[in-house]
C-alpha positions in Angstrom: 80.7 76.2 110.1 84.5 75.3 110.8 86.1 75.9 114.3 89.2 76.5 113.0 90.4 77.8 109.7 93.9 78.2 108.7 94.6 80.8 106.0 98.7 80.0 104.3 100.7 76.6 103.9 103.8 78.0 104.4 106.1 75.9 108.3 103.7 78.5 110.3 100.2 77.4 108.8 101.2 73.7 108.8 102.6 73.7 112.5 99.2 75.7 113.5 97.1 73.0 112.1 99.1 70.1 113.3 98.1 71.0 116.9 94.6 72.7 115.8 94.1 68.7 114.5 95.7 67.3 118.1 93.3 69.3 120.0 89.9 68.1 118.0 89.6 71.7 116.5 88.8 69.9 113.1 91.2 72.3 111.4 90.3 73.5 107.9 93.7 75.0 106.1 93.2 77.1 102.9 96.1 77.1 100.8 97.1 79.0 97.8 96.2 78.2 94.5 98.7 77.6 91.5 97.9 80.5 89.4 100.8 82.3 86.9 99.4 85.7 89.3 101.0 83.7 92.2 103.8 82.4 90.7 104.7 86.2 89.9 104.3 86.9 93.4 106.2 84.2 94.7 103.2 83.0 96.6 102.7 79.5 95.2 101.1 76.8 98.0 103.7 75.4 101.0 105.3 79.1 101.4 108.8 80.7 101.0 110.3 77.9 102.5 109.8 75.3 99.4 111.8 77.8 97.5 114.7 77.3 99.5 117.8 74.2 98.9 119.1 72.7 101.7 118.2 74.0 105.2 120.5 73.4 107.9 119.1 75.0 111.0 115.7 73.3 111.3 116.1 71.2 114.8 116.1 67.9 113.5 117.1 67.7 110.8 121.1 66.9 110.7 122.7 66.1 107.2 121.9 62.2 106.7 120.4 59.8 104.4 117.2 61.2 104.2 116.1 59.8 101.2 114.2 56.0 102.6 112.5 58.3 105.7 111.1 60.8 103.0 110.0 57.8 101.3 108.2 56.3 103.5 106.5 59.7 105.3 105.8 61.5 101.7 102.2 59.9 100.1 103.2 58.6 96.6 100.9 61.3 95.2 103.1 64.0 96.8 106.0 62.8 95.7 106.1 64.2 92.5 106.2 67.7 94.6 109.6 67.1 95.6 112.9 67.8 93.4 115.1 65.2 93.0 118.2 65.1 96.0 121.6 66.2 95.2 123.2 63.3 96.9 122.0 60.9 99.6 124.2 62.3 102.3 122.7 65.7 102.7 120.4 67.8 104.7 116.7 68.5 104.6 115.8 70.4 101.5 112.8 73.4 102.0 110.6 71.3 99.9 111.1 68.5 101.7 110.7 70.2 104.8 107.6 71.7 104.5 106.2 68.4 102.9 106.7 66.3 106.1 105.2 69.1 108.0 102.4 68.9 105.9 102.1 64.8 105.9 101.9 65.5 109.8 98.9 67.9 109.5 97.5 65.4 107.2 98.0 62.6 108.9 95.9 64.1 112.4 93.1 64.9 110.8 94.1 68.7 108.4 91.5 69.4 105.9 92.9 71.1 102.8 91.3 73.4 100.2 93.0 75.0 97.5 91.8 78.9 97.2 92.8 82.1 97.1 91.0 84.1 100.1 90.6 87.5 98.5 88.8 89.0 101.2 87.2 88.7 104.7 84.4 89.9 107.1 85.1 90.0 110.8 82.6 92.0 111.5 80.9 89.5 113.3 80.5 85.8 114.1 80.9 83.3 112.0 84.1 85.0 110.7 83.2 85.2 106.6 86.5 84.3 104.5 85.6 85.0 100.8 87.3 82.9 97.9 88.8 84.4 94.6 86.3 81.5 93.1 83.3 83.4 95.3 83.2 80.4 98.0 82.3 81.6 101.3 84.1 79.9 104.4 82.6 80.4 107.5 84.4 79.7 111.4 84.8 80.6 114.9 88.1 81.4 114.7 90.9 82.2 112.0 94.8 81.9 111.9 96.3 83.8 109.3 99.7 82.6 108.5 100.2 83.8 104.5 103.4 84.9 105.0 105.6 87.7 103.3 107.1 87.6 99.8 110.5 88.4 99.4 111.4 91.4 97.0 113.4 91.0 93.9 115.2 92.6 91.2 112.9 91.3 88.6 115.5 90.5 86.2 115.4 87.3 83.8 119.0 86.3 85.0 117.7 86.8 88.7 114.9 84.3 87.9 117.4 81.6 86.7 119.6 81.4 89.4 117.2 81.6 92.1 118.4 78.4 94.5 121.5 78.3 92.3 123.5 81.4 93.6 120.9 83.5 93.8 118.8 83.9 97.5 117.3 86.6 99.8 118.4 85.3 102.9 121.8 85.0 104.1 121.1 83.6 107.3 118.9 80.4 105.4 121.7 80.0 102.6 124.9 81.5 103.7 126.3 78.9 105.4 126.0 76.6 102.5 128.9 75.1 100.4 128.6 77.1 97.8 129.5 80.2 98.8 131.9 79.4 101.7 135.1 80.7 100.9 134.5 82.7 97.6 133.2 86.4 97.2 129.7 87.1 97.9 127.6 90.4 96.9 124.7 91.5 98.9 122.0 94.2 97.3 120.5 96.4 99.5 121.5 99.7 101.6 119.1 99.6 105.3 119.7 97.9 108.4 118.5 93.9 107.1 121.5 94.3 103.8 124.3 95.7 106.2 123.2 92.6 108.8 123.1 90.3 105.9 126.7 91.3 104.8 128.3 91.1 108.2 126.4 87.8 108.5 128.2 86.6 105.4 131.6 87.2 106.5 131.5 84.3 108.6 132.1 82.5 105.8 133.9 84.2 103.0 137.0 86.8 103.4 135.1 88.8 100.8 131.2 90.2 101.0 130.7 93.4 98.2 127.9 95.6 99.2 126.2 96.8 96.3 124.1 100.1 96.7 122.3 102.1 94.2 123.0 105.5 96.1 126.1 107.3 97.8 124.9 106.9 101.2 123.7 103.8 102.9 119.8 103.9 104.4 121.0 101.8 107.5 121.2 103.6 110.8 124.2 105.4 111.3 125.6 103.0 113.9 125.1 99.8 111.7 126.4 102.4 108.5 129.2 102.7 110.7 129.8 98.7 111.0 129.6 98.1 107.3 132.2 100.9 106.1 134.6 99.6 108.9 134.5 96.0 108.6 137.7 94.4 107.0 135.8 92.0 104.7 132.9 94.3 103.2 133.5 96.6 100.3 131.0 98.9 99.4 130.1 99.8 96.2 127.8 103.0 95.8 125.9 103.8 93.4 125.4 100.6 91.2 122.9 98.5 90.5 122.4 94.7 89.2 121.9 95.0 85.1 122.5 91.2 84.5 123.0 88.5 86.9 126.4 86.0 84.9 126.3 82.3 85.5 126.0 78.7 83.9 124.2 75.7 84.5 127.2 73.8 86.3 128.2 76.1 87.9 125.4 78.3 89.2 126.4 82.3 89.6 129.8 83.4 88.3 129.5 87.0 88.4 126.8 90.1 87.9 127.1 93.2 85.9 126.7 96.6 87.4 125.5 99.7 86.0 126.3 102.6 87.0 123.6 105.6 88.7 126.4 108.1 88.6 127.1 107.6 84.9 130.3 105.8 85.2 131.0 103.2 82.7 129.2 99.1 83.3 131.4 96.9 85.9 131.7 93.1 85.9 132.0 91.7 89.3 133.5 88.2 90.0 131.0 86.7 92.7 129.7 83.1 94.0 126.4 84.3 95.2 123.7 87.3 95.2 121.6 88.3 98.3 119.2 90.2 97.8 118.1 92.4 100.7 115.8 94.3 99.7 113.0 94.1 101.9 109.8 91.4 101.9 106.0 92.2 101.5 103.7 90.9 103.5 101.0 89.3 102.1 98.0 91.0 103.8 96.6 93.3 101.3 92.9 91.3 101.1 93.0 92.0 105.1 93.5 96.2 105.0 90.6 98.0 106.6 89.9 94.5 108.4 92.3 94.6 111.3 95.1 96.6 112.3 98.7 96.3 110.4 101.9 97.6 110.7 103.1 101.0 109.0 105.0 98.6 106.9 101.8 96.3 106.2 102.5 93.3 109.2 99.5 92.3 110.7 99.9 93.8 114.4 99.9 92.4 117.3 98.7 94.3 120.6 99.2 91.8 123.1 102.9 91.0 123.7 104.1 87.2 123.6 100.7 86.1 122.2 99.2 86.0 118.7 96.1 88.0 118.8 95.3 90.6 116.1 93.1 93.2 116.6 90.1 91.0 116.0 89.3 88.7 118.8 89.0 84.8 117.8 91.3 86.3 114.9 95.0 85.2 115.1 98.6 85.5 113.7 101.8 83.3 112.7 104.8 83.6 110.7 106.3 86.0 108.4 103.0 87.9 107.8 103.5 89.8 111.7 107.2 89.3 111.6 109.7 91.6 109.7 112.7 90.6 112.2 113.1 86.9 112.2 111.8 85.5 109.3 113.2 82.1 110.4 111.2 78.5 109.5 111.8 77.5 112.8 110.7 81.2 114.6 107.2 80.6 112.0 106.8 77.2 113.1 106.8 78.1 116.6 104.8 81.0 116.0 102.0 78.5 114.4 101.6 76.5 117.4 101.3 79.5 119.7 98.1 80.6 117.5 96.7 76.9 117.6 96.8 77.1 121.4 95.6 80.4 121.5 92.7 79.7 119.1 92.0 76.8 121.1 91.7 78.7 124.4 89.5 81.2 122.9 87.0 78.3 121.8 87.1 77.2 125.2 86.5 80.7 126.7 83.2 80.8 124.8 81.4 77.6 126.1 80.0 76.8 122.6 78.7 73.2 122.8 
């Protein structure tokens, strides 16, 4: 029986178990497996985060030479893990990232199993996490921190530029070389695509957003914003038929089909964001403890990271559909360590 499991290896899971393993708690973490299912998903092992290029708003992390301090932190059988850098002088990469945070969980003491959990009991103590494989975990306490999967278009073009033009979160990638100064195209029509635009126009004179209907979802006020603003330009009712670009280059354009029957268009763009909402990945917990109308894991007690199940706790994107920051998951993770820990304490077991 394990005090402490960790269920996700995305900065939330990893930062849960680094204190879980600082405070003696023994921490099993359970990541994903590396299945073609999961790979679909975009729910491969170490979390959105490893998908990501270079990350410059992690406290910490400045641009430098990275490379010999990655060396030296990364185990040589990890290494392979990592993509090659760019250039010496740079920032933190996502894989990187979440690969020191992981060394560090390692290092105090993290036990890691490779598994899908697929379902759980919580009925009653020990907590029963059940394997795809049929292995049966048992613990006092669980911290669920799987994360949400951003949606996509599902085209082959989308798929090839992913990291190379191609992201679903402005405030991650926006600020990044390349796309300062050159037009940008953001797909979506609610609140997160309008916020995504005016978020872009920090850093290009031009942000195109793309919606496949007349009328923008967002609220009226932030619909308001959007059709005002100098720098966006909407375009109604198109969607994304082909994603243009080239190996050197990255994303040069996209083609847009028309919902109204108007003839194709070819837009001239640096970048796609794609703002089209994330899924959280809770389905194997439904009927288990209570979730959001849009499928979070809720949270009743404010500022802490209980779930509905006592001993049963929350971090990261899988209870949060506002930030979906590394940084916000990573502090989320040790908030659930601590309030795992206190729980174990508050039941005197020997």
């Amino acid at each position: 029986m394990e005090k402490t499991i960790i269920i996700g290896s995305g900065p939330a899971g990893w930062t849960a178990a680094i204190y879980a393993a600082r405070a003696s708690l023994s921490p099993l973490l359970i990541e994903g497996a590396v299945t073609q299912e999961n790979q679909e998903k975009n729910r491969l092992p170490m979390g959105q985060l490893a998908l990501t290029t270079e990350v410059e708003n992690f406290p910490g992390f400045p641009p430098g030479n990275l490379s010999g301090y990655i060396d030296s932190a990364v185990p040589q059988s990890r290494k392979n893990m990592l993509p090659p850098r760019e250039t010496e002088f740079t920032g933190v990469t996502g894989a990187e990232l979440v690969e020191l945070i992981r060394t560090q969980a390692v290092f105090f003491g993290t036990r890691v199993i490779s598994d899908d959990i697929i379902d759980v009991d919580f009925s009653r103590l020990p907590y029963k996490l059940i394997g795809a494989a049929g292995n049966i975990y048992e613990t006092q306490t669980v911290i669920i921190a799987t994360g949400a999967s951003a949606n996509y278009l599902g085209l082959e073009s989308e798929r090839r530029f992913k990291n190379r033009g191609v992201s679903a979160c402005a405030v991650c990638d926006g600020a990044l070389p390349r796309f300062r100064n050159k037009p940008l195209a953001v797909i979506g029509g609610g609140d997160a695509a309008v916020e995504e635009a005016e978020y872009l126009t920090k850093f290009t004179p031009k942000v195109y957003l793309i919606h496949r209907r007349n009328q923008l979802r967002a609220s009226k006020i932030v619909a308001k914003r959007a059709m005002e603003h100098s720098a966006i330009e909407i375009l109604w009712n198109r969607i994304p038929e082909e994603i243009l670009g080239n190996d050197k280059e990255g994303v040069t354009g996209v083609l847009l089909k028309s919902t109204a029957g108007e003839p194709v268009m070819e837009l001239g763009i640096s970048g796609l964001f794609v703002a089209i909402g994330h899924t959280p990945n809770t389905e194997f917990l439904k009927g288990k403890l209570a979730l959001t109308e849009k499928g979070f894991i809720a949270r009743p007690v404010p500022f802490r990271t209980n779930t509905s199940v006592p001993g049963v706790f929350t971090a990261g994107d899988v209870a949060d559909d506002y930030y979906r920051q590394a940084v916000s998951a990573a502090g989320t993770g040790c908030m659930a360590a601590l309030d795992a820990e206190r729980y174990l304490a508050s039941l005197n077991l020997s």
